[in-house]
N, C-alpha and C positions, 0 to 999 in steps of 0.2 A: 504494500500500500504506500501510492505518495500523495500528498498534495501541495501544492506550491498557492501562496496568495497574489490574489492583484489589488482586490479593494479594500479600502480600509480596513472593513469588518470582513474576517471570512464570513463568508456568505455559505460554502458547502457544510457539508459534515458527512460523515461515510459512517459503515458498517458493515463488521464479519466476526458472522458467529458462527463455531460449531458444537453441537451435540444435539441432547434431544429439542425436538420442532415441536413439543406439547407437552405437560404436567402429568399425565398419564403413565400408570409403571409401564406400560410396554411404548414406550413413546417412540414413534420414528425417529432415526439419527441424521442428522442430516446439514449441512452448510446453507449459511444465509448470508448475501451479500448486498448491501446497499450503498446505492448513490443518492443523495440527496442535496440537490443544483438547487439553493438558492434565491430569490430575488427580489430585490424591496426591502432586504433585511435581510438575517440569519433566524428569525425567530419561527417560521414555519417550517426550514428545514432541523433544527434543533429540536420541533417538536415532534418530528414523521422519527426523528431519529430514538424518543424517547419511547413513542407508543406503534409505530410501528409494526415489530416484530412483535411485540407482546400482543399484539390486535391478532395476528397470524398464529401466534403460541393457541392464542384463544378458541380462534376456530377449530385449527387442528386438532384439538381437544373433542371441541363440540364435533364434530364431522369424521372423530374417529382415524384421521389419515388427512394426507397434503392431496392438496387438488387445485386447479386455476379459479373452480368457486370459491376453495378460501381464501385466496388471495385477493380475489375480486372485494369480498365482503371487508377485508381486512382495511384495502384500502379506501372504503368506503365508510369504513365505521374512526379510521384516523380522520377523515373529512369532516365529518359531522361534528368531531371532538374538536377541531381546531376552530369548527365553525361557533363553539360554542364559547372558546374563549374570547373570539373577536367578538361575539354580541357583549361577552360579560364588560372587556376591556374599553367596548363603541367611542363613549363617550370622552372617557378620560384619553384614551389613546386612538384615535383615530385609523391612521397610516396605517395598523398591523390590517386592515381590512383589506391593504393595497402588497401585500404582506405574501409569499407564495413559492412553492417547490418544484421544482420536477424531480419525481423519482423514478429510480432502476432500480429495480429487486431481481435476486436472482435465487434461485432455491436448488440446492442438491438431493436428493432426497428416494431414496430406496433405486437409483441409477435411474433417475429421470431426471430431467433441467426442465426450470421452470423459470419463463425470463417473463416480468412486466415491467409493462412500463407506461406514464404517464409524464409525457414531455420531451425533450431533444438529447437526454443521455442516449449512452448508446452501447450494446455488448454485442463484442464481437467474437467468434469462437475460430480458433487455430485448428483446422484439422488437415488429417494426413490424406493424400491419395492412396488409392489402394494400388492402384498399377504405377504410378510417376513415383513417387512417394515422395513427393513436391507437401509443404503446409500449404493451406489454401487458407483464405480468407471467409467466413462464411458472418454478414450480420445477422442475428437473432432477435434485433429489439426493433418495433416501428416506431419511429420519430413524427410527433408532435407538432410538427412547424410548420405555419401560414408560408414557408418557402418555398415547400412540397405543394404542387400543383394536387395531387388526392388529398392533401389535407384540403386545399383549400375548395375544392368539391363537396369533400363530407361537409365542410360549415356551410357550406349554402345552400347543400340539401336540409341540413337541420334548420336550419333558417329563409326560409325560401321568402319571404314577405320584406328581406332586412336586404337591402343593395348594397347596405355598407357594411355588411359582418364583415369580410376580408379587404382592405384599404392596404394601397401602395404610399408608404410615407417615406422618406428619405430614404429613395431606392431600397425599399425593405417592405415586406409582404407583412401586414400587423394585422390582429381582430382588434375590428372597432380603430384601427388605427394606433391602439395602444402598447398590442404585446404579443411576442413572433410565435409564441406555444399556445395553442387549443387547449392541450391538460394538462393540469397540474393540481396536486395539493395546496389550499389555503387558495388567494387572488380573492378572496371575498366581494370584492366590488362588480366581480363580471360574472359573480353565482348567484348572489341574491341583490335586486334592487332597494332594500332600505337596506342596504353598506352603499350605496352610490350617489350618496347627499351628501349637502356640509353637516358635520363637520370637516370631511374627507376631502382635499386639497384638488382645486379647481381643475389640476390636467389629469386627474383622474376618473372625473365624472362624465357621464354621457349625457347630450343631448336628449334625447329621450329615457323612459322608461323600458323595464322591459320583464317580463313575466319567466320564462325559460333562461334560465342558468347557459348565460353565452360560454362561459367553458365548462369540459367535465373532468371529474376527478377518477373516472375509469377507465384504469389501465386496460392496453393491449397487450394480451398474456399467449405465448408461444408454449407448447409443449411436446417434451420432446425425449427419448430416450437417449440416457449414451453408450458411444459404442467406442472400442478399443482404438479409433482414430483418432478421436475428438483428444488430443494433445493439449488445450489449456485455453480461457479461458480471459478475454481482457474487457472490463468492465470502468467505465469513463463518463465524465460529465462532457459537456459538447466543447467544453475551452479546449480540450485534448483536439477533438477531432475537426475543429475550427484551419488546422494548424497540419495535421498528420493526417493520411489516408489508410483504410482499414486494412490494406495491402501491407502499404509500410509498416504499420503497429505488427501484424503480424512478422514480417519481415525481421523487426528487430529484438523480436522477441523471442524467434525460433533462431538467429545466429548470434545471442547474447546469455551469458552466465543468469540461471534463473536470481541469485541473490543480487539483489538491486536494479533487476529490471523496472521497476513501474517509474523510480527514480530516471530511469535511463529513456522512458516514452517521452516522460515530464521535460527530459533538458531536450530532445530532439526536436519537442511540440515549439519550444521559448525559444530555440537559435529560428528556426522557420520563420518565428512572428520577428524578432530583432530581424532577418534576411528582407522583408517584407517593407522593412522600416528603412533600410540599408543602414544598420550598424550590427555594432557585434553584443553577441553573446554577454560579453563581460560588461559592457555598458549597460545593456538591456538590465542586470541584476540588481545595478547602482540607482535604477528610477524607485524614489519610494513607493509605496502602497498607495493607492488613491488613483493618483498619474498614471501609475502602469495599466491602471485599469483599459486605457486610452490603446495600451498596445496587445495587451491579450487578458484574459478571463480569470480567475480560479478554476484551479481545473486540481481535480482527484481522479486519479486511477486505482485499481485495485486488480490485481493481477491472482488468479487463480491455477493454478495446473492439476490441469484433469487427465492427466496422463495415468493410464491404469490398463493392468495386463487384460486379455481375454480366456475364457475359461478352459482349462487342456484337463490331457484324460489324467488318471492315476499314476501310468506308466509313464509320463513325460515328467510327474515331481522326483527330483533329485531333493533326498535327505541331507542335508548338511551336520558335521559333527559342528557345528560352528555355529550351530543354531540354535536354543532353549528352546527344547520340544514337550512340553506337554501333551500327554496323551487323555484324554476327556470322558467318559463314559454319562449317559444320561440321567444317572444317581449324582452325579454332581463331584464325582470322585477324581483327584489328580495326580497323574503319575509322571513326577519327575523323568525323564531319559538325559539330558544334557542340558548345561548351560552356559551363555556367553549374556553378559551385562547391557548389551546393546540390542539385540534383535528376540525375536521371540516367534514361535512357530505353534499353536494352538491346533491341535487335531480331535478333532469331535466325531464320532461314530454313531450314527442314524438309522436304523434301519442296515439296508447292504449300501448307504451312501457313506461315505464318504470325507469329511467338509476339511477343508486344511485352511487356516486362519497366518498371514504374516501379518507382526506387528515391527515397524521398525520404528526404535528410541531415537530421539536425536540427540548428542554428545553436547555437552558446554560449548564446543568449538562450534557447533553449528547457531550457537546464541537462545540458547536453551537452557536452563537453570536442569539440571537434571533431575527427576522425583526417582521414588522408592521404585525400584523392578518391580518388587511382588505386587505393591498394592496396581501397577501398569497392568499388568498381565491379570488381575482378578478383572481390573475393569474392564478387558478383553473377552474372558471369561462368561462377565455378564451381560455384554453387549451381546456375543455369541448365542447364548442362551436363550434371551427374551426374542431373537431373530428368528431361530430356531421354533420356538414356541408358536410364533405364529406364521410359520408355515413363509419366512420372507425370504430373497436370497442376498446376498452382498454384493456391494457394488463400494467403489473406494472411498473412503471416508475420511474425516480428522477429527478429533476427538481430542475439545480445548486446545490443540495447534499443536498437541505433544505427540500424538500417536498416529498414523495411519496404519489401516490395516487392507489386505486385497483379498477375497474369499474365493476359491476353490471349490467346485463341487463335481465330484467327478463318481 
């Protein structure tokens, strides 16, 4: 993860979580990732940032398992809630009404991807050819902007009475003239009409009134299984890709060291915008916050790798003496065979299947505070178990950022 500032106030804020996706003892395991762009303020994206996932926790709960309904509902029950402080706030604080986010979620979850989004971020997925074995570039997320000609269709099919939903203002494609994103979290002034009066500051109110909520706060949600090519994983607010092409990001991301890549999208996106401006790099850093705004964005990436094996038979596992092998039985009983302090091998017996669990430790040197083996491996253990139990299979995981593991079922 990086983020680099432009404007005064960061305006973004991010997110990534791993473990369980619901409160439930059998909870799915699974990565959550968010962008949240943003504008008027930091006060809308600070709030998607607080209730957000916990809105998704929520469902996933109620709804028993992840699905693009709960994410739908998730993002719509953070809308109502932000809606709720701008009524409480109206009076004494006005502006938060003019106040607004674009968010990208992205969800991992029992080897599915689950990409929404509402607004101009954007996630793009690296993957391999099967025959070139070339990365390819593939985007995942639909973009929001009055500068996409289909955006601007959908607003005037929703709008068909209103000649001015979509306006051309300083060479730039705006609703109402005001603002380039159709959806977003918060913008209170262009979802409900009493946020669109004084006391709310003259360039933000419309001539008319208006009944229908001129933006929506529901996400366009992709879904999608993964497969043993899908290599990793680059998730960005639009300052990133204002600057860099989906090509390139992949480009540098598949011929650069994974540690410090997001850092390394970040400085290729700033020399582009300083190249644009014709100066360099090093000047480009020396503009303070506010100013630079003038030359590019805030911009946060968050870099994922989804790189994970595909399932082989029995005969192709090579035992390692080099490997903490625990052997499993369905009483819950564990049999020591060998051990090494770093890696771990989990073997569970089912029925005539099978299941063989890697967990690989990461070392201090990898910038990981090292935890207890054993208690590692119970929590392996348990994940394996509750997965087990209901009948689910593995697909690659992170668990608190300390462990991954890749499942075997042969």
């Amino acid at each position: 993860m990086a983020v680099v500032q432009a404007n005064n106030l960061l305006e973004d804020h991010s997110q990534l979580e791993s473990g369980p996706l619901c409160s439930v003892a059998a909870s799915p395991q699974g990565t959550y990732v968010g962008i949240y762009d943003g504008h008027g303020g930091p006060e809308a994206a600070r709030f998607v940032n607080d209730h957000l996932f916990k809105n998704i926790k929520k469902f996933t709960s109620e709804n028993q398992g992840m699905s693009a309904d709960v994410i739908t509902k998730a993002f719509l029950a953070t809308e109502e809630e932000f809606l709720s402080i701008v009524k409480k706030q109206w009076v004494q604080k006005p502006q938060i009404a003019s106040v607004g986010a674009c968010v990208l979620v992205g969800v991992i979850c029992s080897g599915h991807l689950y990409i929404a989004n509402a607004g101009d971020s954007r996630a793009v997925l690296g993957r391999r050819d099967i025959v070139t074995k070339e990365i390819n570039a593939v985007q995942l997320s639909y973009e929001h902007n009055a500068s996409l000609e289909s955006v601007r269709e959908e607003l005037r099919s929703l709008h068909p009475h209103d000649p001015h939903i979509v306006v051309m203002k300083h060479k730039v494609w705006r609703v109402k003239g005001l603002i380039q994103v159709s959806r977003s979290i918060g913008d209170a002034y262009l979802k409900k009409a009493e946020f669109n009066k004084a006391p709310l500051l003259p360039k933000f109110r419309l001539s008319e009134s208006f009944e229908q909520p001129i933006l929506k706060a529901e996400p366009t949600i992709l879904e999608q299984k993964l497969h043993p090519e899908d290599q990793f994983l680059i998730f960005a607010s639009d300052g990133l890709w204002e600057h860099i092409s989906n090509e390139k990001a992949v480009d540098i991301v598949h011929n650069s060291p994974r540690n410090g890549v997001a850092k390394k999208l970040i400085k290729t996106a700033l020399c582009e915008a300083a190249k644009k401006r014709e100066m360099r790099y090093s000047d480009l850093k020396k503009i303070d916050r506010g100013v630079r705004r003038h030359f590019h964005d805030d911009i946060t990436v968050i870099f994922v790798d989804q790189n994970h094996m595909p399932p082989v038979r029995c005969s192709d596992v090579r035992w390692s003496v080099e490997i903490f092998l625990i052997k499993v039985d369905l009483s819950g009983k564990c049999h020591t065979i060998n051990r090494l302090s770093q890696s771990a091998m989990v073997v569970v017996v089912k029925g005539n299947l099978l299941h063989a669990y890697i967990a690989a430790f990461p070392t201090k040197g990898d910038g990981y505070v090292q935890r207890d083996f054993n208690s590692q491996v119970k929590k392996v253990y348990e994940m394996i178990m509750i997965k087990l139990a209901n009948g689910m299979s593995f697909a690659p995981y992170s668990i608190s950022g300390y462990l991954s593991i890749v499942g075997y079922s042969c």
